[in-house]
C-alpha positions as CSV (number, residue, x, y, z in Angstrom):
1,X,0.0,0.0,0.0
2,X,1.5,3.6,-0.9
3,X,2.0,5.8,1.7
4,X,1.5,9.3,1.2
5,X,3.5,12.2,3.5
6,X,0.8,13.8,5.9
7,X,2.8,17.6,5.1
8,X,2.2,17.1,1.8
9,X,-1.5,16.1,2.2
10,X,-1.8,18.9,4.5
11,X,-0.8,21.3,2.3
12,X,-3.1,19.9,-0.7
13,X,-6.6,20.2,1.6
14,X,-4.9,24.2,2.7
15,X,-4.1,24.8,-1.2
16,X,-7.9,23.1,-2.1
17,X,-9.5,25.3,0.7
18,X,-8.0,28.6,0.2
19,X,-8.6,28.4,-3.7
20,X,-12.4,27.9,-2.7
21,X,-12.4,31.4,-0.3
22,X,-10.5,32.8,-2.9
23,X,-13.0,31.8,-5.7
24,X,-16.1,32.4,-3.2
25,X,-14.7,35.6,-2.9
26,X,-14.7,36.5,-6.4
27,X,-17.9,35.1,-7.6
28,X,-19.5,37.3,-4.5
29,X,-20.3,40.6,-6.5
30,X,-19.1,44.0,-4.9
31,X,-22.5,46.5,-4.5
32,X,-22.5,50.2,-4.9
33,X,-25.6,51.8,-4.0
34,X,-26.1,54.9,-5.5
35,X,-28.9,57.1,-4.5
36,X,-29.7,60.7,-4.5
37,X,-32.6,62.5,-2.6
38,X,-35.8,64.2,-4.3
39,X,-34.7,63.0,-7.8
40,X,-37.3,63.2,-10.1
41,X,-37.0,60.6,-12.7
42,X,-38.5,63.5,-15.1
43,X,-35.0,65.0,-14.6
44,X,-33.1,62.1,-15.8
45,X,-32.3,62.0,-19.6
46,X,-32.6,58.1,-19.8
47,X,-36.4,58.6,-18.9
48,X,-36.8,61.9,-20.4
49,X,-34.5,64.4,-22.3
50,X,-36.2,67.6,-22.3
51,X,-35.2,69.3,-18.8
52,X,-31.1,67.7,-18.4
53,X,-29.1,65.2,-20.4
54,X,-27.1,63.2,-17.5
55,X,-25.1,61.0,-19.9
56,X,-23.2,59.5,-16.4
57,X,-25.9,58.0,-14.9
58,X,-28.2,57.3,-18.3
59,X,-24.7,55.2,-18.7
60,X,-25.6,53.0,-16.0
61,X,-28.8,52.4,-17.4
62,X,-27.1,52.0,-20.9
63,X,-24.9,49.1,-19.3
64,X,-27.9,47.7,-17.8
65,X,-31.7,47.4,-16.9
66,X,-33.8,50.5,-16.9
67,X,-37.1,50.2,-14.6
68,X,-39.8,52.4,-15.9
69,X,-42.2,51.3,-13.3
70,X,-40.3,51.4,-10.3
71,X,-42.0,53.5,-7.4
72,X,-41.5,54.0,-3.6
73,X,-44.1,52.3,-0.9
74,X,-43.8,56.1,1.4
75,X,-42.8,59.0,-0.8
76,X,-40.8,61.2,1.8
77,X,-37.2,61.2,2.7
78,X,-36.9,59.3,6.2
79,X,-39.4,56.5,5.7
80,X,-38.4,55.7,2.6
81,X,-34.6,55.4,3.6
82,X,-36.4,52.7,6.5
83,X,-38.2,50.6,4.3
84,X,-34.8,50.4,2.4
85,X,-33.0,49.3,5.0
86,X,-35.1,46.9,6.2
87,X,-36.8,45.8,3.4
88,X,-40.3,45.9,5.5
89,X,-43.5,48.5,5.0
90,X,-43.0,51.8,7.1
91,X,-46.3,50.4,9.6
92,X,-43.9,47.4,10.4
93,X,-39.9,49.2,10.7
94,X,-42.2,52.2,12.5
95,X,-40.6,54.9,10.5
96,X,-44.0,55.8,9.2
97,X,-43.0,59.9,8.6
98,X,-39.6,62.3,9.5
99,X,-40.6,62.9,12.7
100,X,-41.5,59.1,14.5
101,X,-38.1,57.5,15.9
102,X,-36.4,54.6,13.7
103,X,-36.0,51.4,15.8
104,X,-32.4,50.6,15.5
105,X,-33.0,47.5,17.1
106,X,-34.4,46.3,14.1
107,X,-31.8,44.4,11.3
108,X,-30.7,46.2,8.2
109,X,-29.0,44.5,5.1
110,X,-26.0,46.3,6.0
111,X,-25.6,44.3,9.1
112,X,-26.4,41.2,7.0
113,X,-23.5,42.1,4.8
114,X,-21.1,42.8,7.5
115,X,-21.4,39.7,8.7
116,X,-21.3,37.7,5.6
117,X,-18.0,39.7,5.5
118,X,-18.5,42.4,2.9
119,X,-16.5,45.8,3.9
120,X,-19.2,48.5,4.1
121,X,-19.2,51.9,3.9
122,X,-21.3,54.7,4.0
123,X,-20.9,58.7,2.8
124,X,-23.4,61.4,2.5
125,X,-27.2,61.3,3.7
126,X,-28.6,59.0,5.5
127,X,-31.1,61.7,6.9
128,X,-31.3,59.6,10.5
129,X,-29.5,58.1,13.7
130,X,-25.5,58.8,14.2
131,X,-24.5,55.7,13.5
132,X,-25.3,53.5,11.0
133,X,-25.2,49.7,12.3
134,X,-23.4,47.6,10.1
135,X,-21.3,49.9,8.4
136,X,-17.5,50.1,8.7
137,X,-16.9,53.2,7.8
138,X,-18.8,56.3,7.3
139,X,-19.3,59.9,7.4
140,X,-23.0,61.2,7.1
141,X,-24.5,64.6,7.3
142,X,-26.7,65.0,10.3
143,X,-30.8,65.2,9.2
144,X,-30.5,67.4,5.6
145,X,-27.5,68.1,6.0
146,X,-25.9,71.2,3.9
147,X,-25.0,72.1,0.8
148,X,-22.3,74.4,1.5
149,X,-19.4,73.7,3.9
150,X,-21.3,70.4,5.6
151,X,-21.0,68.8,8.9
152,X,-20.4,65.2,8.7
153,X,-21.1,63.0,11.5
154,X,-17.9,60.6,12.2
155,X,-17.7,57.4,14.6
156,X,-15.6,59.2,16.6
157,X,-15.9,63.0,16.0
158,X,-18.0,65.4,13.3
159,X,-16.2,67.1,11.0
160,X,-16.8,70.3,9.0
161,X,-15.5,70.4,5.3
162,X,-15.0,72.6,3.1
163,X,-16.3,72.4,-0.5
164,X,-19.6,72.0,-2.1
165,X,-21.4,68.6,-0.3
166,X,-21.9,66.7,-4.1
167,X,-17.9,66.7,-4.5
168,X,-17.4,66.2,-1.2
169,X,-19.1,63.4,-0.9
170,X,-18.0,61.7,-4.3
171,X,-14.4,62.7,-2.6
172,X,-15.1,60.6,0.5
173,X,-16.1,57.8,-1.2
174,X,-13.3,57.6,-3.9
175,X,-10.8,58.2,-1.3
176,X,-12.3,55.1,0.6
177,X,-11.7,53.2,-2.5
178,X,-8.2,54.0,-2.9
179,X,-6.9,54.3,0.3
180,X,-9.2,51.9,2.5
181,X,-10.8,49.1,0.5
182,X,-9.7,45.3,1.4
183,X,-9.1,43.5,-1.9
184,X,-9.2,40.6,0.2
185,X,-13.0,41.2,0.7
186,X,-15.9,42.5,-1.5
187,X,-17.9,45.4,-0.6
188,X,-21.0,47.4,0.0
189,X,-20.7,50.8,-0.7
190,X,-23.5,53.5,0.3
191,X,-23.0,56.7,-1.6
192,X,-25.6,58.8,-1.0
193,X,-26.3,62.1,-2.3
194,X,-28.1,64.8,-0.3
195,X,-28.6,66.9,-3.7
196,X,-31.2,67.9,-5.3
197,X,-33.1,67.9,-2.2
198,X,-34.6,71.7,-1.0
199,X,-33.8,74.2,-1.6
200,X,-31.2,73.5,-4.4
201,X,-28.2,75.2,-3.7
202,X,-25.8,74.4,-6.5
203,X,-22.2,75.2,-6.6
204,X,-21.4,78.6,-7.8
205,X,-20.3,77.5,-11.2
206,X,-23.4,75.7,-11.8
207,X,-25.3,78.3,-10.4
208,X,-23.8,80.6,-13.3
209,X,-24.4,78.4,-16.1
210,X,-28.4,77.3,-15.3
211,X,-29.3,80.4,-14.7
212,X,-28.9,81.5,-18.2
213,X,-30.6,78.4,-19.3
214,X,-35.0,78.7,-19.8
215,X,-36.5,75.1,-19.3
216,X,-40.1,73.5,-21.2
217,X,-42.9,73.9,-18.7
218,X,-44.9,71.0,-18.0
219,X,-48.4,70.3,-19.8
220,X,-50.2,70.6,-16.2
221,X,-48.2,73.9,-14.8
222,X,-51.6,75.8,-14.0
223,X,-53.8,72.6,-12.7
224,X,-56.7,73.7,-11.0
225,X,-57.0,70.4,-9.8
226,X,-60.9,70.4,-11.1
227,X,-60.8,66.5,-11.5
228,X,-59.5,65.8,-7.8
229,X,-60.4,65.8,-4.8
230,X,-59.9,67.8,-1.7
231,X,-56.1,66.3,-1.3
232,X,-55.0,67.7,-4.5
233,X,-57.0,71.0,-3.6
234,X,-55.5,71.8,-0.3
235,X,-52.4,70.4,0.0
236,X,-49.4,73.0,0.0
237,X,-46.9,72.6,-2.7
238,X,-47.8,75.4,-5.4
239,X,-45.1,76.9,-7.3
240,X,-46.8,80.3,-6.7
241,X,-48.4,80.5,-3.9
242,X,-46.1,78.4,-1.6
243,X,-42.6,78.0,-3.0
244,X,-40.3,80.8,-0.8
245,X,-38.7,83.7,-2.3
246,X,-35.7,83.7,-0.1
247,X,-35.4,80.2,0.5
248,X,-36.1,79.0,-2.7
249,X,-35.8,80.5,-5.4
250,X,-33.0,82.7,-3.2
251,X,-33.8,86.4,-3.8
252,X,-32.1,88.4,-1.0
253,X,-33.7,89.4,2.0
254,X,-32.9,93.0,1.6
255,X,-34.6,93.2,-1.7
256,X,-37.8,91.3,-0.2
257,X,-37.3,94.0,2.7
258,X,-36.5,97.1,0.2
259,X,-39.7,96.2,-1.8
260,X,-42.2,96.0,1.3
261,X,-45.2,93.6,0.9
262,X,-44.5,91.0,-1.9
263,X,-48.0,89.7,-3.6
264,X,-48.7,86.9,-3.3
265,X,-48.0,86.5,0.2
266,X,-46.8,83.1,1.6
267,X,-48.3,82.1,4.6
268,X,-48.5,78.1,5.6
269,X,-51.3,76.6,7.9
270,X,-49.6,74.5,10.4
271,X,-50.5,71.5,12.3
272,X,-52.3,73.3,15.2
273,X,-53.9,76.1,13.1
274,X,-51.7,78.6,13.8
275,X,-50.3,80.6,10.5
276,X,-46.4,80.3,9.6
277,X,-44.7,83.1,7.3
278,X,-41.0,82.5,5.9
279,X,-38.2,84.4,7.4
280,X,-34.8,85.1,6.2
281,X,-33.3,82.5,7.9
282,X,-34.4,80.2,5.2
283,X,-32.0,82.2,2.7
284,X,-29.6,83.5,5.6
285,X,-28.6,79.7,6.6
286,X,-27.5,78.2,3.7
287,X,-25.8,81.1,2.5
288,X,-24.1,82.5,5.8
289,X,-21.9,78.9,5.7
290,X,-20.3,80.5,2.6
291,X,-16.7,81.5,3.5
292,X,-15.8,85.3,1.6
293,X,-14.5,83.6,-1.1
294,X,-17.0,81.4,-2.1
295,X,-19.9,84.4,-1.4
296,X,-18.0,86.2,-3.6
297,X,-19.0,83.6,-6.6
298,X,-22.5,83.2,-5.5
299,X,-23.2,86.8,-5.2
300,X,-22.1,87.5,-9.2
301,X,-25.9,85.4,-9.6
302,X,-27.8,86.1,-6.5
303,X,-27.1,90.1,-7.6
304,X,-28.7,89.1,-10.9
305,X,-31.6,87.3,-9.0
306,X,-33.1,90.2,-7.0
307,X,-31.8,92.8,-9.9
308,X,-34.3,90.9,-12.3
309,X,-36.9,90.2,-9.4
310,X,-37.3,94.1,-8.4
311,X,-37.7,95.5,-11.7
312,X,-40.0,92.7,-12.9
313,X,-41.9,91.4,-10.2
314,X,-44.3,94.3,-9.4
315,X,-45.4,94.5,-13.1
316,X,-46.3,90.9,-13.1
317,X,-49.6,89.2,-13.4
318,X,-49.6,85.2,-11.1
319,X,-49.3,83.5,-14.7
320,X,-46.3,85.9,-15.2
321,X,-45.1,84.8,-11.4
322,X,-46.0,81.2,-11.8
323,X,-43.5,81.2,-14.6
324,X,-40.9,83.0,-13.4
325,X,-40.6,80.8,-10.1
326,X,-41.2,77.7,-11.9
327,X,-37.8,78.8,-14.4
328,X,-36.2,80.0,-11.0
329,X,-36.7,76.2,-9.1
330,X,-35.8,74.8,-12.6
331,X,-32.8,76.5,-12.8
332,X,-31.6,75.7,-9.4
333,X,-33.2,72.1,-8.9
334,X,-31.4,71.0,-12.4
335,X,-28.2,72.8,-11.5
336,X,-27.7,70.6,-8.1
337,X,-28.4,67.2,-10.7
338,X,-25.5,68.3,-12.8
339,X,-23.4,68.2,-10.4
340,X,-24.9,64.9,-9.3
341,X,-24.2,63.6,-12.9
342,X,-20.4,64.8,-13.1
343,X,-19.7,63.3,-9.8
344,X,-21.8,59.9,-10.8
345,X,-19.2,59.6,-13.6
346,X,-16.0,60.1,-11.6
347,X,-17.0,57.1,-9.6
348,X,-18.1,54.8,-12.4
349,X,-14.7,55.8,-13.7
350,X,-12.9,55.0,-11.4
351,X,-14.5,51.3,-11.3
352,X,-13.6,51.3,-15.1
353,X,-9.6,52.4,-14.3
354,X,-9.2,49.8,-11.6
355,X,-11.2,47.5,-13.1
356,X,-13.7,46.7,-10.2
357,X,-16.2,47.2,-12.6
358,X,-15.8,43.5,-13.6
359,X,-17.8,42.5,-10.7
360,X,-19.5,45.6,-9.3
361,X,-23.4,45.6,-9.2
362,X,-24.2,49.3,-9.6
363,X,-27.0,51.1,-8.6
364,X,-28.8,54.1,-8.9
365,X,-31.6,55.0,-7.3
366,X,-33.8,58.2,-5.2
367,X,-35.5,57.8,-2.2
368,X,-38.3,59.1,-4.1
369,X,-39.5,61.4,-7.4
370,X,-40.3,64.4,-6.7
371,X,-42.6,67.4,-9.2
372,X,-41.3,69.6,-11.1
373,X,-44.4,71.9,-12.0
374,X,-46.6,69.1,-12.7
375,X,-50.0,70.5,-11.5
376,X,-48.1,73.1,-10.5
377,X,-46.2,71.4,-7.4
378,X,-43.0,71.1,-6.0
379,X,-42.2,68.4,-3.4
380,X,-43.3,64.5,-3.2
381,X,-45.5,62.7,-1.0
382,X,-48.4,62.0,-2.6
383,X,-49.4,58.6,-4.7
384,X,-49.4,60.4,-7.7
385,X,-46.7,59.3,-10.3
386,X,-44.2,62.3,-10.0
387,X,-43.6,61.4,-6.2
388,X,-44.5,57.7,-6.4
389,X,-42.4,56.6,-9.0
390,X,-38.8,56.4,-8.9
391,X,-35.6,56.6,-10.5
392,X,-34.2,52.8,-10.8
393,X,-31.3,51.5,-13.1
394,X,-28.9,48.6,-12.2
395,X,-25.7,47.4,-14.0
396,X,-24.4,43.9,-13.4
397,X,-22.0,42.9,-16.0
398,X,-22.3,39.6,-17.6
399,X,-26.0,39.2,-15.5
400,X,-27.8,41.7,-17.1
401,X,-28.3,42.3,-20.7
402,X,-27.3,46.0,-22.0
403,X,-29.4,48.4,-22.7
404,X,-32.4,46.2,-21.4
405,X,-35.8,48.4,-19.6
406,X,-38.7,46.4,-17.6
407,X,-42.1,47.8,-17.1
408,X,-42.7,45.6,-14.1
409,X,-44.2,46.9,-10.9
410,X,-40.8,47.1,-8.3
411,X,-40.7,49.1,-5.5
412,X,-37.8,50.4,-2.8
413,X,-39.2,47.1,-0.6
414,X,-37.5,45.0,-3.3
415,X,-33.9,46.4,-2.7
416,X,-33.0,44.3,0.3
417,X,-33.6,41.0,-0.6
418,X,-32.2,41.7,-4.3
419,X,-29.0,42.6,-2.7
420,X,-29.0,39.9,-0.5
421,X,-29.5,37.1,-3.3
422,X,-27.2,39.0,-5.5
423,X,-24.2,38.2,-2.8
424,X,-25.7,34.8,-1.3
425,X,-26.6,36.1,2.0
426,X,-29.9,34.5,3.2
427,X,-32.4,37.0,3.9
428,X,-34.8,37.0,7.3
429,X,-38.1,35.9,7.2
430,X,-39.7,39.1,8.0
431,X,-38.9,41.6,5.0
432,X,-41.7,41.9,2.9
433,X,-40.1,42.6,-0.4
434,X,-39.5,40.6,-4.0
435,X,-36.1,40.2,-4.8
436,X,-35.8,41.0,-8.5
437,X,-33.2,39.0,-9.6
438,X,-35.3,37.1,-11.5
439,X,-36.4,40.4,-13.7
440,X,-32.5,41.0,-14.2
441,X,-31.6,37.6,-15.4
442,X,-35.0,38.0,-17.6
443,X,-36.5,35.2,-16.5
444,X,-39.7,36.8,-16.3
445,X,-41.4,33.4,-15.1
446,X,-40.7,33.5,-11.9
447,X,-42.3,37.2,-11.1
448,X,-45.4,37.5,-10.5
449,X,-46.3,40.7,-8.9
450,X,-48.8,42.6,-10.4
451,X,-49.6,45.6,-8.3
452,X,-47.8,47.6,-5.3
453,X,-48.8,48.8,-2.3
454,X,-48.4,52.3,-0.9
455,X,-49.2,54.4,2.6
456,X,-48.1,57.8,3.5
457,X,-48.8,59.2,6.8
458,X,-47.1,62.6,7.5
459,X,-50.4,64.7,7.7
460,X,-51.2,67.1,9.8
461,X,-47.5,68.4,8.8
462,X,-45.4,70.5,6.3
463,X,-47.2,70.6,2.6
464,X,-50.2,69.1,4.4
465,X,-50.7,66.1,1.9
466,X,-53.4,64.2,3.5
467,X,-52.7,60.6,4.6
468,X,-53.4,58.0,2.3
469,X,-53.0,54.4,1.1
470,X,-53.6,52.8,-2.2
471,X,-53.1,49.9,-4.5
472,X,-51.4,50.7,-7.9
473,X,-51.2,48.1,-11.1
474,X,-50.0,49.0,-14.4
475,X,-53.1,50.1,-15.7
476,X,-54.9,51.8,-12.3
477,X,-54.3,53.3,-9.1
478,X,-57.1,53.0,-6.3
479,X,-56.4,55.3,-3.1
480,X,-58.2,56.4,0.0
481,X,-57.9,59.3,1.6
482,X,-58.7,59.0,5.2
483,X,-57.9,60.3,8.6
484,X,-60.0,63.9,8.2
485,X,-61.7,63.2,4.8
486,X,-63.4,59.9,3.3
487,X,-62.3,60.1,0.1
488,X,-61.4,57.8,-3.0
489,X,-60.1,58.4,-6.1
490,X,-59.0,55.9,-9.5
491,X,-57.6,57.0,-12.5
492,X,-56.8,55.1,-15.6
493,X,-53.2,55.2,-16.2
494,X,-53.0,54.0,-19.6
495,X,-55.6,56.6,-20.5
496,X,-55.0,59.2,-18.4
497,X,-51.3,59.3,-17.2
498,X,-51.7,62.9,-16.0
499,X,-54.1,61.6,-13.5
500,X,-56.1,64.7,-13.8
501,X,-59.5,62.9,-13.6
502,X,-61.0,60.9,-10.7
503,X,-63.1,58.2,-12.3
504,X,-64.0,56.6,-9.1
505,X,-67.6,57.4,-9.7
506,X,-68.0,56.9,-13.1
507,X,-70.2,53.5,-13.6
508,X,-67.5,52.5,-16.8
509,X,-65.1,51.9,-13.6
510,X,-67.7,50.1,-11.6
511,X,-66.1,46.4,-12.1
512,X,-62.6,48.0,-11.7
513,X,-63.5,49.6,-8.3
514,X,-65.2,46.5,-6.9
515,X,-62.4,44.1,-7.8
516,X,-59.1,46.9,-7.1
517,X,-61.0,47.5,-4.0
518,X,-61.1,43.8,-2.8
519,X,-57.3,43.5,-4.1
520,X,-56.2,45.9,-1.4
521,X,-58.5,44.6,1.2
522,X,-56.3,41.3,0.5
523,X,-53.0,43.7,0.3
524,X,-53.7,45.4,3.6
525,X,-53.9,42.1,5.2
526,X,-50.7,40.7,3.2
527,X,-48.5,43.3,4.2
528,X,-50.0,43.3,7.7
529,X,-51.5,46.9,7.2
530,X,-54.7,47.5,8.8
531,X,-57.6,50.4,10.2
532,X,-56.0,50.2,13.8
533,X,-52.0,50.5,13.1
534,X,-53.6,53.5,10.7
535,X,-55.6,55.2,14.1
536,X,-52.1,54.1,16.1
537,X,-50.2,56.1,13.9
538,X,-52.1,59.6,14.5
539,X,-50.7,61.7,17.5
């Protein structure tokens, strides 16, 4: 019988074993998560090329799948940041609006990753809690966050930097990649814009160039929401009548002061009754974290802001006004996603030089869409496809066909459990999304989903949309308005994509109402929604 030497043996099983880590390793994709705040889809060029061209991020829809249905299940920043973490409804993670506390107890995928043993990281906003759990590293801006200058909150200390926060960010995160990365293991990386959230500031050379530019209005810029009901009616996001001269659309406090009374006058009803009128802080804050160098840049366009705004204003009639604030938040909103774009593409280069982009699932996503002058609005929350829908594009080389789109119904719940399938990492038995792996392999069989579920609760509140849940399928969306109204309202997507007309009491709908109706009776219970967590959830 031949003997074999027990070294050498040894050595074989060590060789066999650390070949298979090293192969696991590399067959376990690398995740960056890109996602920007308030992004309206409308304001990407791979969905729609009238407002912007962003030929970075259209790239990574280029390279991969394209979602044209892809929507959020809570359309405002916090809760929607929850439900992506922990791939459950906001009524089960409790982060049902910006205000409620986020149970940290709770797991998140990063945690999941971690110890699978991806690295993570995490730069920009998360919008809550100091420390994100299952991240290695990270600097995040505390709540909003600014534009100019930002605080960053640090494991050990904050920081203040100076810069503009889009490059900043996109900074932080490259550095991480060159300087801190372990090519032993693969990663998750968070970067997470704060842009083009409100009230736009963009950096001063961007500021320059978009304010020369004049953007197409939308179709439904003077809505006067005939077809709705009394959510569309009262809610307050109107370009006119609600959207701040100094905060937004940043003429200077002494003009507004030098002119006297500015018509019309915005005043907000808040939660208790009581009225709110804007003050100068909204304009003063951002601005006064300008050092005299950088004010000096800013103040070449501001002058030419409240120049234009003094002559012109007065002689203006409120289609005039309506026009010239919508070109103002244009101007500003779109400059903040150009920066967002340029700094998009110095991170996908920098995959592409080093060659991680071999094996680098790449993301890019918003916590929400957002209006831009549709029916006259700015903001989100409502069901309504500007603020329910979604950016969504994902590259995955050699998964994922090129320049491939889906129309399927997928939501932020989904991006959890995709992840987690994506890197083998079993997911827990209580997150409530679809992992759509299936879609991105195009095997189309195994998804089945065929309408989405969606509650927002933030009412009484700021913009005082009115809480509401619904069911949405391709061709419909059901939703009622509850809590101090009864309402319901349906509209016909296919033939009415403005969703401009109500057609819950038309007797054409009357089949469609009964059977959507029953559908989100058996949603509700699905996704363990239900009339008593909605009367928990008012305080």
């Amino acid at each position: 019988m031949k003997k074999y030497n027990p070294l050498l043996l040894l050595f074989i099983v060590v060789c066999i074993l650390g070949c298979s880590r090293s192969s696991e390793t590399k067959t376990k994709p690398n995740i960056l998560f890109i996602m920007s705040d308030d992004h309206a889809y409308q304001a990407i060029s791979a969905y729609d090329d009238r407002l912007i061209q962003t030929p970075n991020i259209d790239k990574i829809a280029n390279e991969g799948m394209l979602f044209n249905n892809a929507c959020v299940t809570n359309s405002i920043c916090a809760p929607s940041r929850a439900v992506i973490l922990t791939g459950k409804h906001s009524h089960l993670n409790g982060k049902i609006d910006n205000h409620a506390k986020f149970d940290d107890s709770q797991t998140t995928f990063p945690q999941l990753f971690q110890k699978a043993g991806y690295q993570t990281a995490m730069f920009g906003k998360l919008h809550f809690g100091n420390n994100p759990k299952g991240v290695d590293d990270f600097l995040i801006l505390p709540g909003q966050g600014d534009y100019i200058n930002p605080r960053f909150i640090g494991k050990d200390k904050d920081t203040i930097i100076t810069g503009y926060v889009t490059d900043i960010i996109t900074d932080l995160t490259l550095n991480w990649f060159k300087t801190k990365r372990d090519k032993t293991k693969p990663f998750l990386m968070m970067y997470l814009h704060k842009a083009p959230h409100r009230a736009w500031w963009p950096s001063p050379e961007k500021f320059a160039e978009f304010y020369e530019k004049e953007f197409p209005e939308p179709e439904t810029l003077f809505d006067d929401y005939t077809g709705r009901g009394t959510a569309a009616k009262t809610a307050e996001m109107n370009i006119l009548t609600h959207m701040q001269y100094m905060h937004d659309s940043k003429v200077r406090p002494s003009t507004i002061e030098e002119m006297g009374k500015i018509e019309p006058e915005i005043v907000y009803v808040k939660g208790d009754g009581t009225l709110m009128r804007p003050t100068a802080k909204g304009f003063n804050g951002p601005f006064g974290r300008a050092n005299e160098k950088q004010k000096k840049k800013y103040d070449i366009t501001l002058d030419k802001i409240s120049k234009d705004f003094k002559a012109n204003w007065p002689k203006m009639n409120n289609k005039a006004k309506m026009k010239w604030k919508f070109q103002r938040y244009m101007q500003d909103y779109l400059a903040t996603i150009s920066s967002v774009d340029d700094n998009v593409g110095r991170v996908l280069n920098y995959l592409e030089e080093s060659g991680l982009d071999k094996n680098t699932i790449v993301v890019y996503t918003s916590d929400q869409g957002f209006y831009l002058g549709e029916h006259g609005w700015f903001d989100k929350r409502f069901i309504y496809d500007e603020s329910f829908k979604t950016p969504l594009m994902i590259k995955w080389p050699n998964v994922i066909k090129p320049g491939t789109t889906s129309e399927e119904m997928v939501q932020n719940l989904d991006f959890a459990q995709t992840f987690l399938e994506a890197a083998m990492i079993e997911a827990p038995n209580d997150m409530q999304g679809e992992s759509l792996i299936p879609l991105l392999k195009e095997d189309s069989e195994k998804w089945n989903r065929n309408a989405v579920y969606y509650h927002y609760y933030e009412y009484p509140s700021v913009h005082m949309a009115k809480r509401h849940y619904g069911i949405v399928t391709k061709e419909f969306k059901l939703t009622h308005f509850y809590y101090d109204i009864d309402e319901w309202e349906l509209y016909d997507r296919l033939k009415d994509p403005n969703e401009i007309n109500n057609v819950y009491k038309n007797s054409e709908y009357k089949d469609v109402v009964e059977k959507l109706t029953q559908e989100l009776k058996e949603m509700r219970i699905k996704y363990k929604d239900s009339e008593e967590l909605d009367k928990s959830f008012i305080y």
